[in-house]
N, CA, C and O of each residue as an XYZ file, in Angstrom:
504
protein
N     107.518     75.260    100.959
C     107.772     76.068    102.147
C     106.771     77.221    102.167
O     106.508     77.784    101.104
N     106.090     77.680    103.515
C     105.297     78.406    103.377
C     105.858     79.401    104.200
O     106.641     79.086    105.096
N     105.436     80.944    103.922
C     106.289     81.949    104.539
C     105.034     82.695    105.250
O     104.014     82.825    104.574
N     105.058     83.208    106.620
C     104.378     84.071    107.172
C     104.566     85.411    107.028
O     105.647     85.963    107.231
N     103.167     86.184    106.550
C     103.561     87.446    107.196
C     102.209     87.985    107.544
O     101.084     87.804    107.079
N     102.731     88.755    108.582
C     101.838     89.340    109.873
C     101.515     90.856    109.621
O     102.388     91.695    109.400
N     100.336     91.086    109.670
C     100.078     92.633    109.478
C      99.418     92.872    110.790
O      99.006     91.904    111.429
N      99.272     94.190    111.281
C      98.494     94.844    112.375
C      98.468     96.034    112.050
O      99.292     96.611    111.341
N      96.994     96.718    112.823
C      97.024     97.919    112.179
C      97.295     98.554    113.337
O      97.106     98.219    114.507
N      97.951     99.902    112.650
C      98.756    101.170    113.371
C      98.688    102.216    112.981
O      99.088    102.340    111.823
N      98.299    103.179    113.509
C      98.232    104.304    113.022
C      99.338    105.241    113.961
O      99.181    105.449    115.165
N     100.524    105.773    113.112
C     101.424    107.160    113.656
C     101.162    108.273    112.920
O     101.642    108.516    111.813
N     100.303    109.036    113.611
C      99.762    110.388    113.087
C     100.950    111.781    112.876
O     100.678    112.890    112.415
N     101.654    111.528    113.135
C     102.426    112.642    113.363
C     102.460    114.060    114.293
O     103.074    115.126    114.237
N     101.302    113.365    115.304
C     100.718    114.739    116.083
C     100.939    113.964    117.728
O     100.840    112.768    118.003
N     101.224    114.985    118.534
C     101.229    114.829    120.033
C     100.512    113.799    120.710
O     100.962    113.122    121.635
N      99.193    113.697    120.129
C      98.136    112.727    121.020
C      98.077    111.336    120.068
O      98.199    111.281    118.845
N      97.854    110.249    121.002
C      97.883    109.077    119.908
C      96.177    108.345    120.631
O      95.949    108.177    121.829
N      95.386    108.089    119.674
C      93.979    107.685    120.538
C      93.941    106.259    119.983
O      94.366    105.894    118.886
N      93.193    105.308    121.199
C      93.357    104.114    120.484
C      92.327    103.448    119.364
O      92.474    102.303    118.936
N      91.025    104.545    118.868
C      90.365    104.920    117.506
C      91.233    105.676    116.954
O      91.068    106.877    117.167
N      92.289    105.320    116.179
C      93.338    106.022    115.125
C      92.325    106.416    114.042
O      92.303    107.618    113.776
N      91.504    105.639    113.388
C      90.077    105.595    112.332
C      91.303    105.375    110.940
O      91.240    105.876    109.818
N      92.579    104.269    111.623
C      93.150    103.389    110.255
C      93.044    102.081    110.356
O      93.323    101.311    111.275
N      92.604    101.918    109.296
C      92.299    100.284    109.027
C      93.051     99.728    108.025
O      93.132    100.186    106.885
N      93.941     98.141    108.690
C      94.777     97.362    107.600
C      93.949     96.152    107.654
O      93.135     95.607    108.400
N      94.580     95.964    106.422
C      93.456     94.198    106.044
C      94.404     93.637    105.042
O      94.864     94.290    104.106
N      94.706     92.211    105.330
C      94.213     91.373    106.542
C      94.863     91.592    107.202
O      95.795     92.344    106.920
N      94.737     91.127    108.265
C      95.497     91.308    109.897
C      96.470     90.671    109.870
O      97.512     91.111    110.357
N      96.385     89.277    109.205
C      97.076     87.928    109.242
C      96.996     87.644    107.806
O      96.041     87.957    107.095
N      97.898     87.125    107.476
C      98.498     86.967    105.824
C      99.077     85.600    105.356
O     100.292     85.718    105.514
N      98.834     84.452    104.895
C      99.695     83.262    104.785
C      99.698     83.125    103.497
O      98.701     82.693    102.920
N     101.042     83.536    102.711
C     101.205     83.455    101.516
C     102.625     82.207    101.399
O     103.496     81.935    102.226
N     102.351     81.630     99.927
C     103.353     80.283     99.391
C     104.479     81.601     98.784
O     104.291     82.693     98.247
N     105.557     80.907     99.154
C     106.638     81.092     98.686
C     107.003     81.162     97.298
O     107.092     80.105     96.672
N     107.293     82.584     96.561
C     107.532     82.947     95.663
C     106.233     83.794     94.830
O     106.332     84.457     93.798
N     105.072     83.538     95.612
C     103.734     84.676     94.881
C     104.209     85.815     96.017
O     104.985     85.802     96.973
N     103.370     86.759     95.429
C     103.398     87.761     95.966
C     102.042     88.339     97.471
O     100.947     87.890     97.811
N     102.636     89.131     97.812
C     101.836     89.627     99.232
C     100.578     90.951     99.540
O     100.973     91.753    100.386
N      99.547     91.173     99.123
C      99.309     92.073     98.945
C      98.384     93.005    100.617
O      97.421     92.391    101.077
N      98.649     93.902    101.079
C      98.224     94.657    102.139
C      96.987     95.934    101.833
O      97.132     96.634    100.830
N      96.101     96.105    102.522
C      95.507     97.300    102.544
C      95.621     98.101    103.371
O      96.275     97.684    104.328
N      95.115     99.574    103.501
C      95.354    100.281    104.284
C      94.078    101.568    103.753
O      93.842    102.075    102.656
N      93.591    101.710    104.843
C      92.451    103.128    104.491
C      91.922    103.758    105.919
O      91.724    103.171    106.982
N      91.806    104.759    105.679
C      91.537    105.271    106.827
C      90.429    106.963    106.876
O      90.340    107.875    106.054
N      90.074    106.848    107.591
C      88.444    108.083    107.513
C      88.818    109.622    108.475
O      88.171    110.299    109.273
N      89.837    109.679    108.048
C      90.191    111.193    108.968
C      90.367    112.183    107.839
O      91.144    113.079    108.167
N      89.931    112.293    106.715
C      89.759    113.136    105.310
C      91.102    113.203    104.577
O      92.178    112.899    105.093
N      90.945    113.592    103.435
C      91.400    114.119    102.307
C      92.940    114.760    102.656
O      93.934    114.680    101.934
N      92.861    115.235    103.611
C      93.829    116.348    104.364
C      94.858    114.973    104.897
O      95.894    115.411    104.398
N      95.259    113.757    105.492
C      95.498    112.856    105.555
C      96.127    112.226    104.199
O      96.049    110.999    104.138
N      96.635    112.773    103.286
C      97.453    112.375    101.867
C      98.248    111.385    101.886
O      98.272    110.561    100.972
N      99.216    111.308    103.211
C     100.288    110.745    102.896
C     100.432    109.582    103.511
O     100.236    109.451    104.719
N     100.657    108.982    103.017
C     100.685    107.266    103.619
C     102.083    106.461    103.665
O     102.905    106.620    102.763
N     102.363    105.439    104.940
C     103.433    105.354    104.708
C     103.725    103.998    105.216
O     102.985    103.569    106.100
N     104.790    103.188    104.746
C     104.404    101.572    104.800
C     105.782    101.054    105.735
O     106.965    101.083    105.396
N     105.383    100.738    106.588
C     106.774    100.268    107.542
C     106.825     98.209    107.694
O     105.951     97.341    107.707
N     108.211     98.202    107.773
C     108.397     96.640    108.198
C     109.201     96.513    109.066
O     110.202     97.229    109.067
N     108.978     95.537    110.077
C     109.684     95.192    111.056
C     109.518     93.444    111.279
O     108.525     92.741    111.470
N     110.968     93.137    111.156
C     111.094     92.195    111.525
C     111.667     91.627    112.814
O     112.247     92.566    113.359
N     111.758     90.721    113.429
C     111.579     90.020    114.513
C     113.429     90.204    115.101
O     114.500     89.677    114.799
N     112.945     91.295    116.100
C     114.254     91.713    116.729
C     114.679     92.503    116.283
O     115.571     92.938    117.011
N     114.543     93.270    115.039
C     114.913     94.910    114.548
C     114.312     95.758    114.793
O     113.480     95.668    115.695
N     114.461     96.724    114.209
C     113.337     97.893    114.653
C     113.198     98.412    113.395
O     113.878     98.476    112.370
N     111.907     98.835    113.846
C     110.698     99.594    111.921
C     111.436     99.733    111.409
O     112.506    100.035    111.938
N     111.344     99.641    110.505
C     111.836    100.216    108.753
C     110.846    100.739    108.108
O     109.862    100.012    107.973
N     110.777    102.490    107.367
C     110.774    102.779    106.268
C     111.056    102.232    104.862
O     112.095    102.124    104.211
N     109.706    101.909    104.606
C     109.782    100.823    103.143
C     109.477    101.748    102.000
O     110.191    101.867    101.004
N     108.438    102.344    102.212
C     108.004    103.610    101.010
C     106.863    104.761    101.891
O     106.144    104.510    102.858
N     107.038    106.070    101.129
C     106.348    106.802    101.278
C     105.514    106.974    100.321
O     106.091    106.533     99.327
N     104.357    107.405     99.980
C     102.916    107.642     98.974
C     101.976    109.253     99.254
O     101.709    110.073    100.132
N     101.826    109.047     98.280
C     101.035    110.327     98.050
C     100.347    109.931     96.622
O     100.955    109.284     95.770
N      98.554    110.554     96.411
C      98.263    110.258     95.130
C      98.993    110.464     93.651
O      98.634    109.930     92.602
N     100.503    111.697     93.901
C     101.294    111.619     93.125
C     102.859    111.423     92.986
O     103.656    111.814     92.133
N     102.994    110.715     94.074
C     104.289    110.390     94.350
C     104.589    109.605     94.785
O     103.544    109.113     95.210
N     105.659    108.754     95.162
C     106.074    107.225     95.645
C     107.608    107.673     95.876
O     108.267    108.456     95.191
N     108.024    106.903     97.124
C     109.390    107.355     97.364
C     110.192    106.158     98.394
O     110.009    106.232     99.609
N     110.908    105.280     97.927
C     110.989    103.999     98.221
C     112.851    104.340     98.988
O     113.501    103.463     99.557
N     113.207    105.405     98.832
C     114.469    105.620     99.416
C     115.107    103.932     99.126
O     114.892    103.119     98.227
N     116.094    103.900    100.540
C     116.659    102.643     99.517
C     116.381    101.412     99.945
O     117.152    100.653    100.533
N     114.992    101.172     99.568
C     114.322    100.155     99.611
C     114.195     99.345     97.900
O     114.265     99.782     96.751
N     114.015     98.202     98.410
C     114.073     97.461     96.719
C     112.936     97.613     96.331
O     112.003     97.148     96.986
N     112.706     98.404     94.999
C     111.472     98.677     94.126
C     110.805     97.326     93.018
O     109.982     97.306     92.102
N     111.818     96.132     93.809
C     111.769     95.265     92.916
C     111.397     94.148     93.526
O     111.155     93.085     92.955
N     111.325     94.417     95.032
C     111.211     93.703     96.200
C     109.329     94.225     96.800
O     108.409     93.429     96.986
N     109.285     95.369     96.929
C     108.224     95.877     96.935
C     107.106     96.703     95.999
O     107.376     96.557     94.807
N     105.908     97.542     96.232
C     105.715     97.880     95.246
C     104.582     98.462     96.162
O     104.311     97.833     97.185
N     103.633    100.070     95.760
C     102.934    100.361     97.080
C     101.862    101.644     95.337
O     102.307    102.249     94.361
N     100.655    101.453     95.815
C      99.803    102.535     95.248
C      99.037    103.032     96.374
O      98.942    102.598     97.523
N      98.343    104.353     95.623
C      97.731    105.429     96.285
C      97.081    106.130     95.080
O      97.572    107.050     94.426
N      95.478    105.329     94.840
C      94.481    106.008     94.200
C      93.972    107.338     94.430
O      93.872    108.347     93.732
N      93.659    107.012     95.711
C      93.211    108.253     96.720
C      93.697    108.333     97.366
O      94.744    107.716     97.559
N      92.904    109.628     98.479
C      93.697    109.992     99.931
C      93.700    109.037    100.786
O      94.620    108.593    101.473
N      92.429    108.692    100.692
C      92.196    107.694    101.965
C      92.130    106.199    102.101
O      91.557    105.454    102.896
N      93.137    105.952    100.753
C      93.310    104.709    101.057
C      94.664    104.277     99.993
O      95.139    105.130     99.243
N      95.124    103.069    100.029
C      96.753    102.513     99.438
C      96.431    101.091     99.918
O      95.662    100.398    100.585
N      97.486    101.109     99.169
C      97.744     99.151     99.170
C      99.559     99.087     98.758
O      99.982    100.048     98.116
N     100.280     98.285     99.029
C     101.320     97.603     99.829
C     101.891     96.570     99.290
O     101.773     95.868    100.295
N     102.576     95.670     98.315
C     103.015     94.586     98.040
C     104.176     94.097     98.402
O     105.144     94.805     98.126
N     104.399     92.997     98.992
C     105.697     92.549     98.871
C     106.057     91.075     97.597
O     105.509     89.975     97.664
N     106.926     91.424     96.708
C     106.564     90.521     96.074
C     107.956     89.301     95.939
O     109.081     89.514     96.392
N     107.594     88.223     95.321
C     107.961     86.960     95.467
C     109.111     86.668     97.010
O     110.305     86.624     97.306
N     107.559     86.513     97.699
C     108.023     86.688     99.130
C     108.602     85.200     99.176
O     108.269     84.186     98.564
N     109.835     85.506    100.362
C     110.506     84.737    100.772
C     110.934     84.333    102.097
O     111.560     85.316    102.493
N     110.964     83.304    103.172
C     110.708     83.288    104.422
C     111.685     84.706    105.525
O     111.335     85.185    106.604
N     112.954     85.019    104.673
C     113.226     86.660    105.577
C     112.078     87.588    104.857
O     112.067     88.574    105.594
N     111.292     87.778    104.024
C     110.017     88.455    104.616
C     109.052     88.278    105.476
O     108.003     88.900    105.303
N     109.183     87.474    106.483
C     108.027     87.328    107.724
C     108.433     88.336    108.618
O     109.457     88.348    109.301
N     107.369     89.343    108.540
C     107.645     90.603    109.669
C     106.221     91.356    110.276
O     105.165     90.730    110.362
N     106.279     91.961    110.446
C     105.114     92.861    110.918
C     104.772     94.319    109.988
O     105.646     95.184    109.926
N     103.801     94.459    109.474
C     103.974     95.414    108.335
C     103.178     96.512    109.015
O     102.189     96.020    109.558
N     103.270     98.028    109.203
C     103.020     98.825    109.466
C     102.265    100.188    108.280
O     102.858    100.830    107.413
N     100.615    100.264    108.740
C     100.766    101.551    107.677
C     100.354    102.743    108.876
O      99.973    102.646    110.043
N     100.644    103.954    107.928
C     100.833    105.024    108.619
C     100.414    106.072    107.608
O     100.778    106.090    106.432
N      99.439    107.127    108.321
C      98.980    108.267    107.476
C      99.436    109.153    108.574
O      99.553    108.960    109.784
N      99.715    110.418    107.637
C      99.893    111.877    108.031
C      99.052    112.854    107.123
O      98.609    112.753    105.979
N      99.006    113.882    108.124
C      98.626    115.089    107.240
C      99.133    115.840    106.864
O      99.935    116.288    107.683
N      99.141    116.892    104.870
C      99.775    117.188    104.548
C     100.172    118.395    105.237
O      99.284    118.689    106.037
N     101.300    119.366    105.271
C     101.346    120.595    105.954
C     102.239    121.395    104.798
O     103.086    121.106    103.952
N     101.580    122.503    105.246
C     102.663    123.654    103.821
C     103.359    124.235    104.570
O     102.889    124.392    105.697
N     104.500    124.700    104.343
C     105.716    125.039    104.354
C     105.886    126.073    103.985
O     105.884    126.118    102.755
N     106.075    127.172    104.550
C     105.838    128.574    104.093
C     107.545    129.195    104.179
O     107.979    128.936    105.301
N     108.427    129.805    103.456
C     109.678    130.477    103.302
C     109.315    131.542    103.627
O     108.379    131.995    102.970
N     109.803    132.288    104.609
C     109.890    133.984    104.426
C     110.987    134.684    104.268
O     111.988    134.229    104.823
N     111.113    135.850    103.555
C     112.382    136.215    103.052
C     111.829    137.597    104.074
O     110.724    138.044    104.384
N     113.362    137.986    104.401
C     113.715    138.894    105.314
C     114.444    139.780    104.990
O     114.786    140.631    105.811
């Protein structure tokens, strides 16, 4: 049995304007992996350093996105997503990669990556 899965690239910036040069790139577009290896995705993108955070969405056919993991070069945050099901790095800023592993035909979906930029958070005491 062979299982599909579909990537496209997307970029959700987290900012007001959305242009259709996002400057994020996923690869491959199109994915045909055998049942029970694993799935692997890229994702990189040229809007700088400042752009840290990366973030990996799935959607399958008739749901809506899902939050799979969040990334940062020092952090990973899979909320309650299966860490055993997926698996996601971040060498650098400007780029990550994505696994789904011993995929199975309910993994055929549409995989989403997504960068933001970092922002600080300032407390003021009064």
């Amino acid at each position: 049995m062979i299982s599909v899965i579909i990537t496209l690239t997307f970029s959700l910036r987290w900012t007001p304007a959305f242009s259709e040069d996002s400057g994020v790139t996923q690869s491959p577009t199109v994915l045909w992996v055998e049942k029970g290896n694993s799935a692997e995705i890229n994702c990189s993108h040229n809007k700088g350093a400042a752009y840290s955070q990366m973030y990996w969405y799935q959607q399958q056919q008739g749901k809506p996105m899902e939050l799979i993991v969040f990334t940062t070069t020092i952090t990973k945050d899979f909320g309650s997503s299966d860490q055993n099901k997926f698996s996601a790095t971040k060498e650098n800023a400007e780029s990550g990669s994505f696994t789904v592993k011993n995929v199975e035909s309910d993994d055929s979906a549409l995989y989403f990556c997504a960068v933001s930029q970092h922002s600080d958070t300032v407390l003021l005491h009064c």
